[in-house]
Backbone as CSV, one residue per row, in Angstrom:
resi,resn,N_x,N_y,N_z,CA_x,CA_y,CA_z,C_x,C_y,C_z
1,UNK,29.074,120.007,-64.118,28.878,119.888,-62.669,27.666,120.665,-62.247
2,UNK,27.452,122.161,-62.206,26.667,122.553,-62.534,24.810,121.845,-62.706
3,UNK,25.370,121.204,-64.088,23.828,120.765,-64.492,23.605,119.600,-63.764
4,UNK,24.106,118.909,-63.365,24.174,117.866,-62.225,23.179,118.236,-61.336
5,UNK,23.862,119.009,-60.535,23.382,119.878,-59.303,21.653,120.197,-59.270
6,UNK,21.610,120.959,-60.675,20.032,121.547,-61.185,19.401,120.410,-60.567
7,UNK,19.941,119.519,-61.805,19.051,117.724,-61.377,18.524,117.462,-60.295
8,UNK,19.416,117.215,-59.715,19.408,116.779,-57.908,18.357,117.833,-57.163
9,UNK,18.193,118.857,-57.467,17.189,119.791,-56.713,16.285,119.417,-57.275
10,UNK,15.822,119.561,-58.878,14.352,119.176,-59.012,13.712,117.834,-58.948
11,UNK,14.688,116.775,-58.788,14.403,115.578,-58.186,13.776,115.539,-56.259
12,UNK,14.698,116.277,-55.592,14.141,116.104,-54.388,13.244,117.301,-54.122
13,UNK,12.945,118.124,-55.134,11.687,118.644,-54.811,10.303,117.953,-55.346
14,UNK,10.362,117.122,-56.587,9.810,116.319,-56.867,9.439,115.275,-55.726
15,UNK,10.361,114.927,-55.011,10.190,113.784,-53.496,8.948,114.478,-52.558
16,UNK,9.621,115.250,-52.398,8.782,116.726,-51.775,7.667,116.569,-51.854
17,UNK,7.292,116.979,-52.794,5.582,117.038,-53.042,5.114,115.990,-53.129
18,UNK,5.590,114.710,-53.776,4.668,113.745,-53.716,4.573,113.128,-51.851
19,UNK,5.432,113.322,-51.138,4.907,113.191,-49.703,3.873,113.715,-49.224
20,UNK,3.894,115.368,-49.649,2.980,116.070,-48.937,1.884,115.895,-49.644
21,UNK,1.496,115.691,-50.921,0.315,115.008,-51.719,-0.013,113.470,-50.995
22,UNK,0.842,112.737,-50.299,0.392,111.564,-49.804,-0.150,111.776,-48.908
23,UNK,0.435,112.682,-47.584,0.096,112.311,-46.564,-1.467,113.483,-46.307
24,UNK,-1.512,114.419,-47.483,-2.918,115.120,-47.170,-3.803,114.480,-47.303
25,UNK,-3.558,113.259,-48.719,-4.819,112.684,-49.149,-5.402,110.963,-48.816
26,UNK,-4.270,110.994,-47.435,-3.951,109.441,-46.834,-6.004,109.782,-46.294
27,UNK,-6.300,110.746,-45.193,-7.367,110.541,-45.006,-8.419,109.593,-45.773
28,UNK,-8.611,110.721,-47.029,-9.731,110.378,-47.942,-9.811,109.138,-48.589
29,UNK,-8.458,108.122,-48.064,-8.715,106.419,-48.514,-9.208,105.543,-47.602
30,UNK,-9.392,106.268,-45.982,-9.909,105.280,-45.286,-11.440,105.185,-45.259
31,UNK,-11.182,103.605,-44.921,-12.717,103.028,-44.772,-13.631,103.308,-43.326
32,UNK,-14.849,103.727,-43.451,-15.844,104.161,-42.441,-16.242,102.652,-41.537
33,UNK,-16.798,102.953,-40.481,-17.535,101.728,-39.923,-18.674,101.891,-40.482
34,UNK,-19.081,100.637,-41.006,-20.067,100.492,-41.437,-21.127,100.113,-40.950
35,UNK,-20.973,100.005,-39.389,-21.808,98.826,-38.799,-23.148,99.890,-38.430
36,UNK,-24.534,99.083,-38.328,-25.662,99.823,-37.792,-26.390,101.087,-39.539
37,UNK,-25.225,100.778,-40.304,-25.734,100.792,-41.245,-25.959,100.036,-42.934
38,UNK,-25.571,98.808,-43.092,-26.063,97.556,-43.446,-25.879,96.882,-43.474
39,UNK,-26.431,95.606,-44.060,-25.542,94.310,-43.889,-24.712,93.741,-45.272
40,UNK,-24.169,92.959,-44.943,-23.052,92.026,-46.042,-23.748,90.502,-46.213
41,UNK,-23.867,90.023,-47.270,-23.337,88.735,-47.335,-22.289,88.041,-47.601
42,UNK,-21.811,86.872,-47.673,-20.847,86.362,-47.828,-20.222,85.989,-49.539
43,UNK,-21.268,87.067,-50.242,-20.684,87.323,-51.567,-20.128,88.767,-51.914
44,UNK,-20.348,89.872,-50.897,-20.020,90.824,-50.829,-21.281,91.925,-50.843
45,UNK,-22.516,90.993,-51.447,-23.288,92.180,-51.602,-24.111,92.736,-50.679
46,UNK,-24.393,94.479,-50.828,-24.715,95.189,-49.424,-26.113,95.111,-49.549
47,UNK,-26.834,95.070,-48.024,-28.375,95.103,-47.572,-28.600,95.798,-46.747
48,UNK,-29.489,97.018,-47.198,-29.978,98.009,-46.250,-31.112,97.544,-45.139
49,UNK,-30.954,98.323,-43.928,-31.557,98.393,-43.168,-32.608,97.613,-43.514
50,UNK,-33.476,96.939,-42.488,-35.264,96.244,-42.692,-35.020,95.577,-43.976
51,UNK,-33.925,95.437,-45.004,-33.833,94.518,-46.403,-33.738,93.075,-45.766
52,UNK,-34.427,91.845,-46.094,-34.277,90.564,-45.902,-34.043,90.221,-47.091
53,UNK,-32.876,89.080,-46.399,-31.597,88.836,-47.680,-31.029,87.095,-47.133
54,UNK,-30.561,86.475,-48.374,-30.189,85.285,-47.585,-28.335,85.448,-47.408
55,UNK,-27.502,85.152,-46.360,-26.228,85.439,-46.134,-25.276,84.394,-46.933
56,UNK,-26.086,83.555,-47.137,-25.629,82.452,-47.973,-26.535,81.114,-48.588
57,UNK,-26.368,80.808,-49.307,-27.321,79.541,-50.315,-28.105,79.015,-49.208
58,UNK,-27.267,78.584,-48.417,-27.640,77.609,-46.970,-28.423,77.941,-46.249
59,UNK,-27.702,79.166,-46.144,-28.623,79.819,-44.721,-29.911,80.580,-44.746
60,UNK,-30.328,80.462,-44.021,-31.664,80.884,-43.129,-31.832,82.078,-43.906
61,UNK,-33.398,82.777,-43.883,-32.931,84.312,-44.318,-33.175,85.358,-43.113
62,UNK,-32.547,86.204,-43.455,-32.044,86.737,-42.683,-32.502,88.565,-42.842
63,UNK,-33.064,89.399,-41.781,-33.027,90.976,-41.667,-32.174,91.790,-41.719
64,UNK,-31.803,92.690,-42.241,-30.705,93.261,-41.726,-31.344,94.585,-40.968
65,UNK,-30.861,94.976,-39.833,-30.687,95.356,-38.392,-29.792,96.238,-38.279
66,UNK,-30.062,97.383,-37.460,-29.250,98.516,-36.781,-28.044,97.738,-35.843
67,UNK,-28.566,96.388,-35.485,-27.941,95.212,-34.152,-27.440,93.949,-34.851
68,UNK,-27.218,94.322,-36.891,-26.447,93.590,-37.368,-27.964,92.227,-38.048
69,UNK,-27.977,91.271,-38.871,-28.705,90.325,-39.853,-29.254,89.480,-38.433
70,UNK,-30.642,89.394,-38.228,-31.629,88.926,-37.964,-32.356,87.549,-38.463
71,UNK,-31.713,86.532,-38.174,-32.154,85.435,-38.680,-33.328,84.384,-37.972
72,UNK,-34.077,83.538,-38.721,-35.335,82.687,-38.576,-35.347,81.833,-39.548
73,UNK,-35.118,80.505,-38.433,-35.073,79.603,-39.134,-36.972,79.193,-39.953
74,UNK,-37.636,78.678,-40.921,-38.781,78.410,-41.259,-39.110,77.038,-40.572
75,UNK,-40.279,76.506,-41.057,-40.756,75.748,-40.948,-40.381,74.609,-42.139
76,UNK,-39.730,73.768,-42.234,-39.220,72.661,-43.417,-39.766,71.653,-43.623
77,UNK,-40.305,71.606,-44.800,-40.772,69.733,-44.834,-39.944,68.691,-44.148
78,UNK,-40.556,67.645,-43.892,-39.596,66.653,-42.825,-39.257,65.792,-44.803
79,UNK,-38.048,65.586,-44.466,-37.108,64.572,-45.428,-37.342,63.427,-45.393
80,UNK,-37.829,62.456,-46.166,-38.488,60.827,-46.269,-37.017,60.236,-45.644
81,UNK,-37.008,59.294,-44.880,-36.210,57.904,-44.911,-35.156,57.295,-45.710
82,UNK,-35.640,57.651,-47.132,-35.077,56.536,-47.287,-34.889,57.767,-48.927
83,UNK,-34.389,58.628,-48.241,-33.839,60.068,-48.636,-32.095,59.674,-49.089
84,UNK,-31.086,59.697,-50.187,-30.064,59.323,-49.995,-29.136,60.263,-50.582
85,UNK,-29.822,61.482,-51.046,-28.873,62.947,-51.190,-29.952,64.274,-50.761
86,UNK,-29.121,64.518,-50.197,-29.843,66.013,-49.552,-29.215,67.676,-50.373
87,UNK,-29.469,68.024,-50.599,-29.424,69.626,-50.892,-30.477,70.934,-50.092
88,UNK,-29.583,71.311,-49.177,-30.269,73.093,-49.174,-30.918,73.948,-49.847
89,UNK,-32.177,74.693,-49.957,-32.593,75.804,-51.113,-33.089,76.402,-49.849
90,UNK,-32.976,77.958,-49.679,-33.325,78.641,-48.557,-33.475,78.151,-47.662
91,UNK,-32.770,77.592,-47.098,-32.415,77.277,-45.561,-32.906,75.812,-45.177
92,UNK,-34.399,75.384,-46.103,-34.593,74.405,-45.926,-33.694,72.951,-46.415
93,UNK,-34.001,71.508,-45.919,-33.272,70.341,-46.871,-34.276,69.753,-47.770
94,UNK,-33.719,69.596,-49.324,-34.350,69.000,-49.996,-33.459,67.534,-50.630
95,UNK,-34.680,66.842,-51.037,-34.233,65.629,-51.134,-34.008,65.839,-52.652
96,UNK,-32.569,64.789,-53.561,-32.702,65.303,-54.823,-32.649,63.435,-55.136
97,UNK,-32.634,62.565,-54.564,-32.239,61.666,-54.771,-32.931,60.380,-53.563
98,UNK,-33.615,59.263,-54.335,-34.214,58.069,-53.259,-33.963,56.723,-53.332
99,UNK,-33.932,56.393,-51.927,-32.992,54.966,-52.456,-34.330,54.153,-52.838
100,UNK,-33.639,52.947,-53.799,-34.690,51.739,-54.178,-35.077,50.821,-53.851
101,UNK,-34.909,50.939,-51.874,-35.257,50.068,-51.217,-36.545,50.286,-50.305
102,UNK,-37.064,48.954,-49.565,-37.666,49.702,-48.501,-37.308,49.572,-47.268
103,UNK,-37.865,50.396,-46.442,-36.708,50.301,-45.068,-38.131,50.478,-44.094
104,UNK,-38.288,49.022,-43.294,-39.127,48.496,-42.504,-38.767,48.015,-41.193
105,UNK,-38.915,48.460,-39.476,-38.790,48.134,-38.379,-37.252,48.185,-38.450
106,UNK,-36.477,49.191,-39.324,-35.394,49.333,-38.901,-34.271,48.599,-40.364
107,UNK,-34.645,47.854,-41.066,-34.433,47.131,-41.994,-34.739,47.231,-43.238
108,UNK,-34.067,47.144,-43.815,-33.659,47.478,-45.616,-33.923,46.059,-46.449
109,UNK,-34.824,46.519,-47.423,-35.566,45.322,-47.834,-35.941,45.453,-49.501
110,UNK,-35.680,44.968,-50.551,-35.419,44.985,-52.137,-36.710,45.792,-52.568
111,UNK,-36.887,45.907,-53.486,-38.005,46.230,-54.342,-38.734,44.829,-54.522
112,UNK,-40.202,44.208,-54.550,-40.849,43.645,-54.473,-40.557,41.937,-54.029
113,UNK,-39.410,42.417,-52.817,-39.374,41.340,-51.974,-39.891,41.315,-50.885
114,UNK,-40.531,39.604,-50.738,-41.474,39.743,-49.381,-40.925,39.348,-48.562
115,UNK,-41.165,39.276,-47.374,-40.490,39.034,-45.807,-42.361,38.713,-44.697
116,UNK,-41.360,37.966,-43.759,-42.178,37.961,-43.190,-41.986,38.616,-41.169
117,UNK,-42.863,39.769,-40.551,-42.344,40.395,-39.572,-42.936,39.823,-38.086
118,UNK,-43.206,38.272,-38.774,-44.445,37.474,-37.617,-45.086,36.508,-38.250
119,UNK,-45.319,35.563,-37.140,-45.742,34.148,-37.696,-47.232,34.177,-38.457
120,UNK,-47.548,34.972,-38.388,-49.075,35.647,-38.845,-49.162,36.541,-39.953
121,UNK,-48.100,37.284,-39.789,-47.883,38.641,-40.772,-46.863,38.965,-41.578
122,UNK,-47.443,39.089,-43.310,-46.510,38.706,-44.334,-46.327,40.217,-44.997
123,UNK,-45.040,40.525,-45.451,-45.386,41.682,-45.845,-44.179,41.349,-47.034
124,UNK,-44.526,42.905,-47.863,-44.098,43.219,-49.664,-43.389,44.593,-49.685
125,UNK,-42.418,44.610,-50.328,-41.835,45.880,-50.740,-42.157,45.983,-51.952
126,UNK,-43.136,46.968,-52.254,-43.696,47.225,-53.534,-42.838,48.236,-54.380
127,UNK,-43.223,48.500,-55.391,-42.306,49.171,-56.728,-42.803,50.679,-56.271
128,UNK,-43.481,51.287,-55.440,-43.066,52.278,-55.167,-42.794,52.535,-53.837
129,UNK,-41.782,51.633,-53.495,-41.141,51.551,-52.089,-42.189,51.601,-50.901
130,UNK,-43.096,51.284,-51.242,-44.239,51.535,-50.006,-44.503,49.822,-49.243
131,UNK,-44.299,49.458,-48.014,-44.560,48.170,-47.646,-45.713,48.225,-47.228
132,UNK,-46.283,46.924,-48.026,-47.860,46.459,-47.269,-47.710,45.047,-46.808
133,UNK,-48.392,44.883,-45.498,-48.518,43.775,-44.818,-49.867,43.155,-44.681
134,UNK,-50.211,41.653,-44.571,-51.576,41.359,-44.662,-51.651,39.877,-43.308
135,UNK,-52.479,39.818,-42.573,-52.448,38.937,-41.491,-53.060,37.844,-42.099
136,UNK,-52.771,37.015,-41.510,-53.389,35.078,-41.950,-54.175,35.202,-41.846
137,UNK,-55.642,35.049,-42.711,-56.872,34.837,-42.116,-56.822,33.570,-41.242
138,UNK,-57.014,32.684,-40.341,-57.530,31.616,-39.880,-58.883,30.453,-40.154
139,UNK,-58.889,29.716,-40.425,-59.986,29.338,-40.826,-60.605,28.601,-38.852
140,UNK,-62.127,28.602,-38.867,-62.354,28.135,-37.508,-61.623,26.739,-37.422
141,UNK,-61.204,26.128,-36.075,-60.416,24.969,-36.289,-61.623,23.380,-35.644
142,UNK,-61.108,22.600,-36.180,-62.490,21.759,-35.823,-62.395,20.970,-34.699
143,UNK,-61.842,21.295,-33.804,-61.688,21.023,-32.733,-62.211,21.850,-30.983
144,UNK,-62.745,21.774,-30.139,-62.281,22.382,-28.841,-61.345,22.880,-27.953
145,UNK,-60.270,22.386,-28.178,-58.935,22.378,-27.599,-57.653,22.977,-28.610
146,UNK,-57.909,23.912,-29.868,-56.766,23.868,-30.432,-55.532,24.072,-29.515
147,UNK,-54.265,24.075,-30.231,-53.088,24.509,-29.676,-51.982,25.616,-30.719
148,UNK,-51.714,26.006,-29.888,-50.515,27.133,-31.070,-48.788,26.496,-31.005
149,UNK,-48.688,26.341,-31.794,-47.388,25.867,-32.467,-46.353,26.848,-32.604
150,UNK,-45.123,26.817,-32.465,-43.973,27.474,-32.743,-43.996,28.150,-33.850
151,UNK,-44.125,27.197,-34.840,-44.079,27.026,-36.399,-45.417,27.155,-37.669
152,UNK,-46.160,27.575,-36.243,-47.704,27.821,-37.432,-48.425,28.859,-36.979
153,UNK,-49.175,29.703,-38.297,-49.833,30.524,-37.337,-51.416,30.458,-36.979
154,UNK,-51.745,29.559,-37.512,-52.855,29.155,-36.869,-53.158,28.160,-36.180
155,UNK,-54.255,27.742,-35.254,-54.261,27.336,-34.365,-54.588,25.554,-34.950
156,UNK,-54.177,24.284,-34.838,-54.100,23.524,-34.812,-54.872,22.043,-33.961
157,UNK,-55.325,21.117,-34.505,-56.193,20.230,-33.766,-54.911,19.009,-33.420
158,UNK,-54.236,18.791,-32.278,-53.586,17.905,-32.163,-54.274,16.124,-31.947
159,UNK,-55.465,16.231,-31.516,-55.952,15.357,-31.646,-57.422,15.121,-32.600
160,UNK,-57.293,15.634,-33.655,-58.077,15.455,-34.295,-59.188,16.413,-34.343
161,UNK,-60.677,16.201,-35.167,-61.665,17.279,-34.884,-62.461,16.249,-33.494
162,UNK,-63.190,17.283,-32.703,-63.856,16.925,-31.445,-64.636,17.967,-31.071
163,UNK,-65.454,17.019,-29.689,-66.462,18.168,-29.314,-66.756,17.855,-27.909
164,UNK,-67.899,19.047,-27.229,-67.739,18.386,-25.618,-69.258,18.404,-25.694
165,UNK,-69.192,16.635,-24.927,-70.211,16.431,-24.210,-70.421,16.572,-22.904
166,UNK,-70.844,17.633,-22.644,-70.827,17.998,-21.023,-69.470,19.062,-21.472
167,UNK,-68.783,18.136,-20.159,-67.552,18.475,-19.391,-66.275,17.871,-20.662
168,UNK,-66.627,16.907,-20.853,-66.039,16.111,-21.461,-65.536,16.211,-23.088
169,UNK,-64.729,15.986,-23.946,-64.177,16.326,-24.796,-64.343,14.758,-25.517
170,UNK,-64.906,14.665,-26.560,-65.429,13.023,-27.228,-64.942,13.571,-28.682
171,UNK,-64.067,12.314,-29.372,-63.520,12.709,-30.963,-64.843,12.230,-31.413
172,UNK,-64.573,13.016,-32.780,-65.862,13.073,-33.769,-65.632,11.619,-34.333
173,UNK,-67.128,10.680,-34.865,-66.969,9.908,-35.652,-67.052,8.590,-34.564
174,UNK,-67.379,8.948,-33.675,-67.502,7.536,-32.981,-68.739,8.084,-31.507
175,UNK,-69.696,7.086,-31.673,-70.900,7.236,-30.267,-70.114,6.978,-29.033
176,UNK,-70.320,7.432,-28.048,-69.353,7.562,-26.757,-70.848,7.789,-25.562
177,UNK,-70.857,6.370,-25.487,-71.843,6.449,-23.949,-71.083,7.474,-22.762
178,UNK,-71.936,8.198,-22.315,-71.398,9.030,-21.697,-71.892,8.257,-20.051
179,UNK,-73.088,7.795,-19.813,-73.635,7.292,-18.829,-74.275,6.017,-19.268
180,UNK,-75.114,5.449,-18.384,-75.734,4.006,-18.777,-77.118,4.710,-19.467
181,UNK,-77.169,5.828,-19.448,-78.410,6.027,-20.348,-78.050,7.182,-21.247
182,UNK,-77.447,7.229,-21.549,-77.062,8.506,-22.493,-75.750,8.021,-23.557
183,UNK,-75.999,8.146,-24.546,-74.951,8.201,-25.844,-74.842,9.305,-26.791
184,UNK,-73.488,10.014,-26.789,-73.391,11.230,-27.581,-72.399,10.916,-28.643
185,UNK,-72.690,11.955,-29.757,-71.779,11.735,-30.632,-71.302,13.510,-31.469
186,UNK,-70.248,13.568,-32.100,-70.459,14.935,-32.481,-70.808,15.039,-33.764
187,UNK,-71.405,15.747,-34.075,-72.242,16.401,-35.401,-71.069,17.474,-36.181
188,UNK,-71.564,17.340,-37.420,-70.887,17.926,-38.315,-71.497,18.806,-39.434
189,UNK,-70.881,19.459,-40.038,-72.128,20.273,-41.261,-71.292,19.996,-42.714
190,UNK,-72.041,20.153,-43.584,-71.101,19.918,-45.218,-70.657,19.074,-45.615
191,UNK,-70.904,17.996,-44.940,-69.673,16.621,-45.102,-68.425,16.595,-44.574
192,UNK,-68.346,17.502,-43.791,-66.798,17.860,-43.705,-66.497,17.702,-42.029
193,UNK,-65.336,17.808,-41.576,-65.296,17.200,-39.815,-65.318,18.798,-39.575
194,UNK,-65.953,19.812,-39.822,-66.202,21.099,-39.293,-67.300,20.867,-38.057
195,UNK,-67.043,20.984,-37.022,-67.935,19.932,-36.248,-68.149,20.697,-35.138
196,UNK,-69.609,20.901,-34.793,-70.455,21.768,-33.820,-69.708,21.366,-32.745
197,UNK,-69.715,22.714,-31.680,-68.436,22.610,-30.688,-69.234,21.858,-29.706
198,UNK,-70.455,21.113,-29.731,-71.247,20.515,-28.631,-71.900,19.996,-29.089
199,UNK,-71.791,18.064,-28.667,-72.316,17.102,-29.153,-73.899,16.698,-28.938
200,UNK,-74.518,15.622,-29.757,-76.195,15.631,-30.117,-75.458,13.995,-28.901
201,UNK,-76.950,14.498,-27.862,-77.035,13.052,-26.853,-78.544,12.516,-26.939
202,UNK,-78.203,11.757,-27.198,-79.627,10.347,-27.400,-79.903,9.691,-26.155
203,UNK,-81.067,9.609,-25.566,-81.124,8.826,-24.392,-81.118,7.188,-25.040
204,UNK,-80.794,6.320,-24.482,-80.795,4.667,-25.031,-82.216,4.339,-24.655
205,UNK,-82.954,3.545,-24.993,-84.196,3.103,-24.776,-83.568,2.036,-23.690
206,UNK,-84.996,2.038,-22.839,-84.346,0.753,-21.611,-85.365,-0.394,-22.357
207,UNK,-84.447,-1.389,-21.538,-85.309,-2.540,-21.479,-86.693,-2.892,-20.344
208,UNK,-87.533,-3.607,-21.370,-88.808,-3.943,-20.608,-88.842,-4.864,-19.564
209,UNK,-89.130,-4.815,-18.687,-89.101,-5.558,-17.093,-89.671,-6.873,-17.328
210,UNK,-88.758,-8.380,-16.738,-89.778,-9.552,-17.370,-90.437,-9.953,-16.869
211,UNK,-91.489,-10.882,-17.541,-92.829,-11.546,-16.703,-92.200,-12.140,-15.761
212,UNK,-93.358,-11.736,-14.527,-92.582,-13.258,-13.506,-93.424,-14.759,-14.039
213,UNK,-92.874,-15.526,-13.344,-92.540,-17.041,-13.760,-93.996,-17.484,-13.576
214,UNK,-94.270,-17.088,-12.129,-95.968,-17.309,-11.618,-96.828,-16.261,-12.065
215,UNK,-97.646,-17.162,-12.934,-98.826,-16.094,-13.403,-100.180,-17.166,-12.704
216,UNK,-101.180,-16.355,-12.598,-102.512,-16.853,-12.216,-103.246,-16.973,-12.944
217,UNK,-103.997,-18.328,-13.236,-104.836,-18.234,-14.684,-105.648,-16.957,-14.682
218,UNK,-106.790,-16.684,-15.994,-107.695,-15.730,-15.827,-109.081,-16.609,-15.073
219,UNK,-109.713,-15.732,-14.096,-110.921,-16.034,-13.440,-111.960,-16.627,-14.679
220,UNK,-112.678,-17.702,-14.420,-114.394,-18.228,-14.970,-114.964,-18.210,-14.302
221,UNK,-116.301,-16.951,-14.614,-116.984,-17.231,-13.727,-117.863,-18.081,-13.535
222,UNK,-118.069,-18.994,-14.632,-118.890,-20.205,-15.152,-118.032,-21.569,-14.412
223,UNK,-116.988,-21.496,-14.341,-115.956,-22.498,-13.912,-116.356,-22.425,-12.064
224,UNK,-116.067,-20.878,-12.051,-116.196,-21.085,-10.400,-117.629,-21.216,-9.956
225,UNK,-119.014,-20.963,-10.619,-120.224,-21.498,-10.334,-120.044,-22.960,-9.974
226,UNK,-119.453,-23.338,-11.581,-119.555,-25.198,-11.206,-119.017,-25.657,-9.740
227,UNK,-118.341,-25.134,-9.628,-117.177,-25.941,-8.406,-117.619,-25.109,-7.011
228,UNK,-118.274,-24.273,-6.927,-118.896,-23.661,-5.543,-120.261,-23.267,-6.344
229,UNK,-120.932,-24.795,-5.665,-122.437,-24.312,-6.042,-123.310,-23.383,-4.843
230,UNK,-123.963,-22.569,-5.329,-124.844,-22.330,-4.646,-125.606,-22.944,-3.529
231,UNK,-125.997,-22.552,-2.443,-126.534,-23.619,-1.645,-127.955,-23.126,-1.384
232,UNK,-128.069,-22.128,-1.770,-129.534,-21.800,-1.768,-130.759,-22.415,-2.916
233,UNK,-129.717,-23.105,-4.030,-130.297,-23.730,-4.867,-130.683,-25.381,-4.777
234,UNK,-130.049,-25.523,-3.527,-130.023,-27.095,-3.350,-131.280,-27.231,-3.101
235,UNK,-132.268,-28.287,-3.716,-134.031,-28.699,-3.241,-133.713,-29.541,-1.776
């Protein structure tokens, strides 16, 4: 009974001390404010004062400050179009990945397929995604009057090649009295109905005025002696 007893005392003096060992040395486990003297990132690691540090892969970089991490965003390359995975490296976006199309007035268009964005203008998606477009040349049309069509892009002779005389609009290939003294026709160059926009006019030759009916013989003056003689010659 006895040794029992012993027990029991050096057990709760044992209790004993380890309280008063806890509660002296509870201080010396707490944590300080840390603030105003550095910063953290979001991996744990510490940055002193005026240290620039990034807070994370993503983000911006950043100062660290008496008033806590100081951030500025940079200046970033602009990301192409036709961009189809993006990744972060210091704050900026980088492209790691491009699509194999091209993407024109809004529209997605194969690798070296052509399209056309106008009745005039033909364009190509080339093999390094770059589109080039090229306009119809026109050739001159051989006419005065072309017209534009729905369906074409150049300008068209609905009535054929022609040209103006005067005022007037005369098809090629045929003389066209324009007046009782004038005949025009249109001219051409090369053999071909490419035909000067203003026709060649010929005056017509007139006709010669006719004899009248009564003519008077020619005078003799031997004839008219005979027949009015002299009278100063009479003996």
């Amino acid at each position: 009974m006895g040794s029992f007893s012993h027990l029991l005392i050096i057990v709760l003096l044992l209790v004993a001390v380890a309280a008063e060992y806890s509660i002296k040395t509870e201080p010396d486990y707490e944590f300080g404010d840390y603030r105003g003297r550095w910063c953290i990132d979001d991996h744990g690691f510490v940055y002193s004062i005026g240290e620039v540090y990034y807070p994370s892969p993503a983000a911006c970089p950043c100062t660290c400050t008496v008033d806590g991490p100081v951030c500025v965003r940079p200046r970033c390359p602009r990301i192409h179009p036709r961009c189809t995975r993006i990744t972060y490296k210091a704050c900026c976006p980088v492209c790691e990945a491009m699509a194999r199309v091209c993407v024109y007035g809004g529209k997605t268009y194969r690798l070296l397929e052509e399209f056309r964005v106008s009745r005039c203008e033909r364009c190509r998606c080339e093999a390094n995604r770059e589109v080039y477009c090229s306009i119809s040349d026109c050739p001159a049309p051989h006419c005065v009057n072309p017209t534009y069509e729905p369906n074409h892009c150049c300008p068209i002779c609905k009535t054929g090649p022609n040209c103006f005389a005067g005022s007037r609009v005369i098809p090629a290939g045929e003389r066209v009295n324009i007046d009782e003294q004038t005949v025009c026709y249109c001219t051409y160059r090369d053999g071909t109905w490419h035909t000067h926009p203003h026709a060649t006019c010929e005056q017509q030759p007139q006709p010669s005025p006719t004899l009248s009916a009564r003519t008077e013989p020619p005078k003799d003056e031997d004839t008219e002696r005979r027949l009015f003689p002299r009278l100063d010659l009479i003996p």
